[in-house]
ChimeraX commands (.cxc) that place a marker at each C-alpha (Angstrom):
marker #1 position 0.00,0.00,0.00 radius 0.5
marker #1 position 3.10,2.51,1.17 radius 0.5
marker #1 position 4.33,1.59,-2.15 radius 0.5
marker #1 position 1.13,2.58,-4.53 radius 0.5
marker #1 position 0.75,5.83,-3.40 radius 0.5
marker #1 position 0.96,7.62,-6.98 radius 0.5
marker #1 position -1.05,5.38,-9.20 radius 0.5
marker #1 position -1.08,5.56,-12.87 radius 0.5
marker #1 position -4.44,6.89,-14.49 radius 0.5
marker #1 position -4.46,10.91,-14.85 radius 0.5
marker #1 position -2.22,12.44,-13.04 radius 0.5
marker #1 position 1.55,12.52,-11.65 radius 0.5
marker #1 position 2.00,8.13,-11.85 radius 0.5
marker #1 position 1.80,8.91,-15.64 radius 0.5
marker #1 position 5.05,10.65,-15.70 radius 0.5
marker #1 position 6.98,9.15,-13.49 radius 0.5
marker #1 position 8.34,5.74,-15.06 radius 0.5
marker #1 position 7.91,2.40,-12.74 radius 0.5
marker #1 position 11.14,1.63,-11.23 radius 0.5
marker #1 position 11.51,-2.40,-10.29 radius 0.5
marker #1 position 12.73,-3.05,-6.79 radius 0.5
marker #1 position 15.19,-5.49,-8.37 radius 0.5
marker #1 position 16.46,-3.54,-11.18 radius 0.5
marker #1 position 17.33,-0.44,-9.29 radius 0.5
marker #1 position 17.21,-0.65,-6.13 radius 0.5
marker #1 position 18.80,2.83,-4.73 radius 0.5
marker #1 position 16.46,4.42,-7.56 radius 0.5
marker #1 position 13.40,2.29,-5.90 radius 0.5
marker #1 position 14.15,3.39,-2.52 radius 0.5
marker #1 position 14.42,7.22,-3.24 radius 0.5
marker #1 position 10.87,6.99,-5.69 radius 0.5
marker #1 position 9.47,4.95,-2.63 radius 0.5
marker #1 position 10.12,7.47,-0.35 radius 0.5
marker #1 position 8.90,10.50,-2.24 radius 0.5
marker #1 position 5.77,8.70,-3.03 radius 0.5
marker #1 position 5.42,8.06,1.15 radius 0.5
marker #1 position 5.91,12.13,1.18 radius 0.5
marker #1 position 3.75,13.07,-0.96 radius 0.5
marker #1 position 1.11,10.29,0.59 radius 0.5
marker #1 position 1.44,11.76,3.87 radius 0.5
marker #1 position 1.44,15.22,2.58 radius 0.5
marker #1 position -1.57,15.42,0.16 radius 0.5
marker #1 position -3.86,12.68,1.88 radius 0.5
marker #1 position -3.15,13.10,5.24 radius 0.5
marker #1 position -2.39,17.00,6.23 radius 0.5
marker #1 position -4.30,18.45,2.82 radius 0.5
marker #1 position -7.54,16.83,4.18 radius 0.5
marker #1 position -7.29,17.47,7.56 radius 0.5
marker #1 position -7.19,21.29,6.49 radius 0.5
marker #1 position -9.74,20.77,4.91 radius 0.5
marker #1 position -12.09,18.61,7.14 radius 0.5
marker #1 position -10.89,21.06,9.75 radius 0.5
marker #1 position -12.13,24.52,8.05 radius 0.5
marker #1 position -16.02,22.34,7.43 radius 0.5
marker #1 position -16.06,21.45,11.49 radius 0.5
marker #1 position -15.08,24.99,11.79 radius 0.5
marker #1 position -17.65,26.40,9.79 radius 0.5
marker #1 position -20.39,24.08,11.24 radius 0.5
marker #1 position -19.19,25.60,14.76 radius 0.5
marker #1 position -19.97,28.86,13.69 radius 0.5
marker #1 position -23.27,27.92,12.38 radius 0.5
marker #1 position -24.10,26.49,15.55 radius 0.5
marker #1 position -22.96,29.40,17.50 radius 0.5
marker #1 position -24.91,31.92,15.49 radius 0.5
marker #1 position -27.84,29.67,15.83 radius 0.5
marker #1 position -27.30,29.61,19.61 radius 0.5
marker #1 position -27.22,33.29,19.78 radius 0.5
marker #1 position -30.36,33.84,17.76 radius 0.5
marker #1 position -32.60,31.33,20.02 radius 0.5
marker #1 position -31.33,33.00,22.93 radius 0.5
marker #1 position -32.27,36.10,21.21 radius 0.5
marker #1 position -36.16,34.67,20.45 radius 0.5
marker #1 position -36.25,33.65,23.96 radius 0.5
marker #1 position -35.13,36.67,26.47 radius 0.5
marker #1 position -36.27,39.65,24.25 radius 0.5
marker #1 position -39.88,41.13,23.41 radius 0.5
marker #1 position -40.24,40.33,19.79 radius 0.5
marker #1 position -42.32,44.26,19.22 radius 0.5
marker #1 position -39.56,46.22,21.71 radius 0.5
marker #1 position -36.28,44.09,21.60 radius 0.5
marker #1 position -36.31,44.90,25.61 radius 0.5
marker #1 position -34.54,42.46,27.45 radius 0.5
marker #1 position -36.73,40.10,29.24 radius 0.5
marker #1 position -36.09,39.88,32.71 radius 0.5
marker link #1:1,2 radius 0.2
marker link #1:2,3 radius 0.2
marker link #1:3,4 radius 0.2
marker link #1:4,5 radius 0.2
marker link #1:5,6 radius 0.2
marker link #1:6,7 radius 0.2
marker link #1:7,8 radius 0.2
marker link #1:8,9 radius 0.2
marker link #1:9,10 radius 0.2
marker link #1:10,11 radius 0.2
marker link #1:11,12 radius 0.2
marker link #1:12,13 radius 0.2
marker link #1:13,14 radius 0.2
marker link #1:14,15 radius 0.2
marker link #1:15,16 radius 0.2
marker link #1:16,17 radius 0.2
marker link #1:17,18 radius 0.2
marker link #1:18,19 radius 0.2
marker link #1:19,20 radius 0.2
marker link #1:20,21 radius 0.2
marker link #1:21,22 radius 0.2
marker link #1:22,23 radius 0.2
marker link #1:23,24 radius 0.2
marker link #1:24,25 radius 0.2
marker link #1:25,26 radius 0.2
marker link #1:26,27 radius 0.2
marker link #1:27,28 radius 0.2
marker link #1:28,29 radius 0.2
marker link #1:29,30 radius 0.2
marker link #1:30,31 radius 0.2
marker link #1:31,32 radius 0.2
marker link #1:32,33 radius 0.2
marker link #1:33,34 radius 0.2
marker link #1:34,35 radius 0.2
marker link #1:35,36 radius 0.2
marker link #1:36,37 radius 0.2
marker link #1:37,38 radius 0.2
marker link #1:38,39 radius 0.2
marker link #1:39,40 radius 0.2
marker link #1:40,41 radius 0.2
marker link #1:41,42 radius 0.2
marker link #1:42,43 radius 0.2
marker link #1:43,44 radius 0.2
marker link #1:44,45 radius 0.2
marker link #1:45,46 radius 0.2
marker link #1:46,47 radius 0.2
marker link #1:47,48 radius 0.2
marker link #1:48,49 radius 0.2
marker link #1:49,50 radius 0.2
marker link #1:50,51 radius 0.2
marker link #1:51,52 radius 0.2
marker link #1:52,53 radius 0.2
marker link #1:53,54 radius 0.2
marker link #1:54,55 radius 0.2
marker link #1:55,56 radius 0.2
marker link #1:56,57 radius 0.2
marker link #1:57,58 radius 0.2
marker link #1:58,59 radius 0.2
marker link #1:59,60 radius 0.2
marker link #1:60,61 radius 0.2
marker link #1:61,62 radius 0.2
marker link #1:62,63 radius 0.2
marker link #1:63,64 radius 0.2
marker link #1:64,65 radius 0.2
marker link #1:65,66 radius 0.2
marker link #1:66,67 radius 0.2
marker link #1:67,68 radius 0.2
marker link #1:68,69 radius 0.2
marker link #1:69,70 radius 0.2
marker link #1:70,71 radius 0.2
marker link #1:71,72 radius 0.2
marker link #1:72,73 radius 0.2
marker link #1:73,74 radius 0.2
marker link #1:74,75 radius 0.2
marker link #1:75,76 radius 0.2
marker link #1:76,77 radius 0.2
marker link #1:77,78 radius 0.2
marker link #1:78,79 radius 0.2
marker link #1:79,80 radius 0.2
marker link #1:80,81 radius 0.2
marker link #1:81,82 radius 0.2
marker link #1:82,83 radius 0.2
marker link #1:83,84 radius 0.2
view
């Protein structure tokens, strides 16, 4: 799995050529472990950014919600007076 991390099929795996384990094996080790970078880089930190900024913005939602029901609930809806 470490090792498939750029498949072929539309996009970088394309260019870069396959490199055999047996044939070269230096070659193999240094493609292996820029295709473990950019596996942990892309999947792993890219989405979490990204997951992070929807739970953030769901947050705010709920906050803004939060203030507006305690807004329906402790002020006159005619006077906006604070209900006491």
């Amino acid at each position: 799995m470490l090792d498939k991390g750029l498949r072929p099929g539309g996009g970088i795996g394309d260019v870069t050529e396959p490199i055999h384990y047996h044939d070269y094996n230096a070659t193999y080790m240094i493609k292996l472990c820029h295709d473990i970078a950019f596996l942990i880089v892309v999947k792993v930190i890219a989405l979490n950014v990204l997951f992070g900024q929807i739970i953030d913005t769901f947050a705010s939602l709920r906050d803004d919600k939060a203030a507006i029901d305690d807004d329906i609930k402790n002020k006159c809806f005619i006077c906006s007076i604070t209900k006491m």
